[in-house]
N, C-alpha and C positions, 0 to 999 in steps of 0.2 A: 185684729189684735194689736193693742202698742207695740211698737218697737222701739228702742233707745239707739239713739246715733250721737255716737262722740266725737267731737273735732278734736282729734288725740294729740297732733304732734305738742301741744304747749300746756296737757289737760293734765292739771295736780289730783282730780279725783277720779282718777279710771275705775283703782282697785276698789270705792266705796259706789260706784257706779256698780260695779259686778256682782257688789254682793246684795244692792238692793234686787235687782235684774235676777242673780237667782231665788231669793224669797219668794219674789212675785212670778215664778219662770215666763222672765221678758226675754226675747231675743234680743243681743247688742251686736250692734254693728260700728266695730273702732276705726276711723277713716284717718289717714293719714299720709303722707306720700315718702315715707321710709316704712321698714319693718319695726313694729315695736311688739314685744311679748309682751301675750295674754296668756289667759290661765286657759289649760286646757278644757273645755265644757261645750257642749254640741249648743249651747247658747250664745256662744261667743263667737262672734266672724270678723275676722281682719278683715281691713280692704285696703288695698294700699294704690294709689290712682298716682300717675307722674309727677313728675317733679315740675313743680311752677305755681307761680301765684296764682290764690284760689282755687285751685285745681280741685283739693278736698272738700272745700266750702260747696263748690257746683256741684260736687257730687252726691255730697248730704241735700243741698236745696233740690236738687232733680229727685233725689229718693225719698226725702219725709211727706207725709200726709198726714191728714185731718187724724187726731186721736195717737200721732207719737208725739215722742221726747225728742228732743234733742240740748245736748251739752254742748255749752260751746258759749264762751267768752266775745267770738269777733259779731260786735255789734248790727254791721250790714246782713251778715249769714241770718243773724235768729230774725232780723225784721224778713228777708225772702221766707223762712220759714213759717212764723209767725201769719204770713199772707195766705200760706198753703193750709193755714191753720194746726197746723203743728205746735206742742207745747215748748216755752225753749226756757231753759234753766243755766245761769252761768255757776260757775265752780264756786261761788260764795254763797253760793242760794238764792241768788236775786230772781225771780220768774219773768220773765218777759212776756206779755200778752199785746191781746190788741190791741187798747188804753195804756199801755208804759211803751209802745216800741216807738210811737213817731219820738216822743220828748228823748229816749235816751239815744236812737239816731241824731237827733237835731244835737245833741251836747258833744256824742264825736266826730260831729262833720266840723262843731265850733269848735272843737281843742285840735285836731284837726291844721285847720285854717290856722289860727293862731301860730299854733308851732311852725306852719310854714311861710310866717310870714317874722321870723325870728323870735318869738318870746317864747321864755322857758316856762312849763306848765309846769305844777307839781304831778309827783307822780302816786298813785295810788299806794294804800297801805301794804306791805307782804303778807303773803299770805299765812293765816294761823289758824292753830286748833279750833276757834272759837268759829271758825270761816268752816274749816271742814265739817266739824258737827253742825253748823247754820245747813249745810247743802244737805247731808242725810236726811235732815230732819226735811226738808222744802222739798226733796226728790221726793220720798217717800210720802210723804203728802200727795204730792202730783200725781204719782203712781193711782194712791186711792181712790182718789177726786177722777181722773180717766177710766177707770174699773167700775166704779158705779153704772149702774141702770139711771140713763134717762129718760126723763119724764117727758113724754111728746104728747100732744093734743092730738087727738085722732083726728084724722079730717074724712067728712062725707062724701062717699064714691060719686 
């Protein structure tokens, strides 16, 4: 069965995460390394792991498998995921697959490098309604597109 894993602490679409997860009764798993309230639903699981860098990311990349979701913006996290074959979706609706994760790693290791080497990058647009209705729509797609039956070729015993 899918399950959805959120990399919560910096995540602007938990509550539209929740209510796709209940239509479809997905189990979600919110990872994060403080407490953050969720709605109460025997579909919703906190996890909250220590305090330190990546701590939450290892934990979602140790637990996703082939046929989930995972939310999450930090571009390293969805390529490990991505590799376990896990779907990964960031907060604007972009989908991250096999074919888009080396290019969009390769652009945050360049901006990245750049910025530590003193040049100011622009920074991405804020986020807006147009952003959050983009992800319902891209989530709930995904949702459907994992939920199908697929079509395998028998193979001869």
């Amino acid at each position: 069965m899918t399950r959805i894993y959120i990399d919560a602490d910096a995540c602007p679409v938990k509550d539209e995460t929740y209510r796709v997860a209940g239509r479809y009764k997905l189990p979600v798993a919110v990872v994060s390394n403080r407490m953050i309230v969720i709605p109460d639903s025997p579909l919703i699981e906190r996890v909250v792991v220590e305090a330190g860098p990546d701590v939450a990311d290892d934990w979602i990349a140790e637990h996703a498998q082939e046929g989930d979701i995972v939310v999450t913006g930090d571009i390293p996290l969805a390529a490990r995921c991505v590799e376990k074959g896990a779907s990964v979706i960031d907060s604007k609706g972009k989908i991250h697959d096999a074919n888009s994760i080396g290019m969009a790693l390769a652009m945050r290791n360049l901006m990245t490098d750049l910025r530590s080497a003193g040049m100011e990058t622009p920074g991405g647009p804020s986020f807006s309604k147009t952003d959050r209705s983009r992800y319902l729509s891209a989530l709930d797609t995904l949702v459907v597109r994992l939920r199908k039956p697929r079509f395998r070729i028998p193979v001869a015993p």
